[in-house]
C-alpha positions in Angstrom: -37.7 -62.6 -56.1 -39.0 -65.3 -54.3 -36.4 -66.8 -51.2 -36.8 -70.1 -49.4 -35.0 -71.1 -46.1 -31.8 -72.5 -46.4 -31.9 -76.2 -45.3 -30.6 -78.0 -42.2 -27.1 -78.0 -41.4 -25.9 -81.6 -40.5 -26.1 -82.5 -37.1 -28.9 -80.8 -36.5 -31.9 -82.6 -35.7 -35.1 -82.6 -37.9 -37.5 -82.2 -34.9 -35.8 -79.1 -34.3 -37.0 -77.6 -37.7 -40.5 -78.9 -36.7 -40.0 -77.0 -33.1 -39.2 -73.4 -34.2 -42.0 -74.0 -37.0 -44.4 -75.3 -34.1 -43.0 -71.8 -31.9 -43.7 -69.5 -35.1 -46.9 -70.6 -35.8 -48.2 -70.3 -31.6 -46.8 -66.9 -31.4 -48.7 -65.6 -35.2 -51.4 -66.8 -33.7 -51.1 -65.9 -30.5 -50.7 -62.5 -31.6 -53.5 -62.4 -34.1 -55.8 -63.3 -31.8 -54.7 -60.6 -29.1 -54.7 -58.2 -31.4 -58.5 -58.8 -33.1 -59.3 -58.4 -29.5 -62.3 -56.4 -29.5 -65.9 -55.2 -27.9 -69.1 -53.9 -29.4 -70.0 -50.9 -28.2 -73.5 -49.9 -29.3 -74.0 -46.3 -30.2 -76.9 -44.7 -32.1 -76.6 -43.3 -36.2 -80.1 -41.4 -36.6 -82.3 -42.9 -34.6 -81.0 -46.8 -35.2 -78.4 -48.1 -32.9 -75.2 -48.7 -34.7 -72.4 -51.0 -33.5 -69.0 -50.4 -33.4 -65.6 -52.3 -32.3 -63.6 -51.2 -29.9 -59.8 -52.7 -28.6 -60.5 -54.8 -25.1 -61.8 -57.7 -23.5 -64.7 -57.8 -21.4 -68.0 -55.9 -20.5 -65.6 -53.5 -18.1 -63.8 -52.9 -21.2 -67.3 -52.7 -23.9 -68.2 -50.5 -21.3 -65.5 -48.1 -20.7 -66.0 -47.7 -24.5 -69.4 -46.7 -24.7 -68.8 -44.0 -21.8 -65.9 -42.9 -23.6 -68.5 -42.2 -26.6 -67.6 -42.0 -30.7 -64.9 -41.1 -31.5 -64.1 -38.5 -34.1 -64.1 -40.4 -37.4 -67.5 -41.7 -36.0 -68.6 -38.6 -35.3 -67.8 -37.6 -38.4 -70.2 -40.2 -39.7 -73.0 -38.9 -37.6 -72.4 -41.4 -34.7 -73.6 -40.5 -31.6 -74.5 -41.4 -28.1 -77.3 -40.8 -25.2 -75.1 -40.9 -22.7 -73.9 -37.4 -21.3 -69.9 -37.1 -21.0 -68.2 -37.0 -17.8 -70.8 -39.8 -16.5 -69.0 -41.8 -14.3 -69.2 -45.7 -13.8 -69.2 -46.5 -10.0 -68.5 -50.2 -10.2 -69.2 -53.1 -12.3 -69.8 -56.6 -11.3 -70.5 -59.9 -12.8 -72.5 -62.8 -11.4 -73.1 -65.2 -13.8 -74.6 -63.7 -17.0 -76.2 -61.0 -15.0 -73.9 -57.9 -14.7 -74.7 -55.0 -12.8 -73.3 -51.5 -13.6 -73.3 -48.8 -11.0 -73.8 -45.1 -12.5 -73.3 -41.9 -10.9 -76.2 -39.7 -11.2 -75.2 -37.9 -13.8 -76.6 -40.6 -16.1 -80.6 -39.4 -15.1 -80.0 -36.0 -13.9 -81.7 -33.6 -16.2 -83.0 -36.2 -18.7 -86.6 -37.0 -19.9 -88.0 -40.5 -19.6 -87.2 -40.7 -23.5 -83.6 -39.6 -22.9 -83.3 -42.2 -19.5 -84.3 -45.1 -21.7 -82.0 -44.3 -24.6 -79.3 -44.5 -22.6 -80.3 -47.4 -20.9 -80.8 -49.4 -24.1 -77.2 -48.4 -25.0 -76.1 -49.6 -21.9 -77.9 -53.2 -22.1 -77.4 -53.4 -25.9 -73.3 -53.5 -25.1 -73.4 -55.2 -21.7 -75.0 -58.0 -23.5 -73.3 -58.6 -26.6 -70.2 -59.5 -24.3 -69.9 -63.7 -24.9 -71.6 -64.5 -21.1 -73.6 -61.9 -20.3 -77.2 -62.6 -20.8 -78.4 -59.6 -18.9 -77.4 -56.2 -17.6 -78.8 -54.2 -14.1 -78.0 -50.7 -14.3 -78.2 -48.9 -10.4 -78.1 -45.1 -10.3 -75.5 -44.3 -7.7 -76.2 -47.5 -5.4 -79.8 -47.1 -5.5 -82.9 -48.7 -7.2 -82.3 -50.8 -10.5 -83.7 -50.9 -14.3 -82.2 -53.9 -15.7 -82.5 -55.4 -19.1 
């Protein structure tokens, strides 16, 4: 059954019909567009990367995602990440499309060269697939950089 809105009582003024249609239509889309908010987070499925999105704004937010690794429907689907848990980010700045992420040791301790640059490409793979950023520095707790 199919309903339509009843019409304008007299006395009220057309523009007002316009107004509330005009109020509707900026808070659907308002809302639509918070809510297909979203990051790329780059993780790996076999030995491709594989990208997924994630709720948030922002390479803080793409990469609070990727530290915070698959979750279990992805792993489910045999999506994975380099990144050891528990590694912590120490800061994250942006200058321009250059942003540098600082990373507590825990990101190199114990790994091979292999493992170092995994991580590193899942790091600069997400950093840069934020709208601005055109490259990522990664520092290991303050110290020297690899960037990408």
């Amino acid at each position: 059954m199919r309903r339509s809105l009843p019409a304008a009582t007299a006395g009220t003024p057309a523009w007002c019909g316009a107004l509330l249609l005009s109020v509707v239509a900026v808070l659907l889309l308002g809302g639509a567009a918070q809510a297909s908010a979203a990051v790329r987070v780059t993780f790996v499925q076999g030995e491709q990367h594989v990208s997924v999105d994630r709720p948030g704004t922002g390479v803080e937010s793409a990469l609070a995602a990727l530290f915070a690794g698959p979750t279990s429907a992805e792993r489910a689907r045999q999506i994975r990440t380099y990144i050891r848990p528990a590694t912590p980010i120490l800061s994250v700045t942006q200058a321009g499309g250059v942003v540098t992420v600082d990373l507590g040791s825990r990101f190199v301790t114990g790994a091979t060269a292999d493992d170092i640059l995994a991580r590193l490409s899942q790091v600069v793979e997400t950093g840069t697939a934020v709208p601005g950023v055109a490259s990522v520095q990664v520092l290991i707790a303050g110290g020297g950089s690899r960037s990408g």
